[in-house]
N, C-alpha and C positions, 0 to 999 in steps of 0.2 A: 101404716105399719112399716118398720124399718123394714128390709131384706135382711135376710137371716144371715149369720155371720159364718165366712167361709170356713171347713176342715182345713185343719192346721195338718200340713201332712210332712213336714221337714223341722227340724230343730232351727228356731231362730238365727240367725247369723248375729246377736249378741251373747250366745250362749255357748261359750269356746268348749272342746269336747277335749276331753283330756280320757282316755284308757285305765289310768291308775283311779281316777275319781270314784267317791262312791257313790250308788245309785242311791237318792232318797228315796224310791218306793220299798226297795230292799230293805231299805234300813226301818222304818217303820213295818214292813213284813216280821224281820226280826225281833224288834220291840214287842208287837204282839202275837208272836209266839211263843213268845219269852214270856210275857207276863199270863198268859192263858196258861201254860205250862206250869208256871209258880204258883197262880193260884188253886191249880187243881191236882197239883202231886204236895204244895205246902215244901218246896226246895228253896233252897238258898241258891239263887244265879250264880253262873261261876264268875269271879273276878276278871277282870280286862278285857281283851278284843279278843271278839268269838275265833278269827283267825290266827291269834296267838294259843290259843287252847290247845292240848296235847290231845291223841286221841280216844286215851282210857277219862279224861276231867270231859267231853262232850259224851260220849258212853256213860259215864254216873250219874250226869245230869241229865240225859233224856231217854235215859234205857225206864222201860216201864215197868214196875217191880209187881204189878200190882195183877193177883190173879182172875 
């Protein structure tokens, strides 16, 4: 049987870190909550990057109406 393969506990030195980058777990975080959210209030997602959104278009899209 092989040895078990080491904890990876540092980001690769091929994997240059940039600050502005976006996180891919985030972004799939997003995605479904987005889509959990559309399926179960039946909304139209807002248009463009959820960062560009004003803060009454994120208020109409995730305020809960529902009693």
């Amino acid at each position: 049987m092989p040895p078990p393969m080491p904890l990876l506990t540092a980001r690769p030195p091929s994997i240059a870190y940039r600050p502005d980058a976006p996180c891919l777990a985030d972004e799939r975080l997003l995605v479904t909550l987005l889509t959990t959210w559309v399926l179960a209030t039946g909304r139209t997602p807002p248009t463009g990057r959820p960062g560009d959104l004003t803060p009454e278009e994120l208020i109409d899209f995730w305020a809960d109406d529902r009693p």
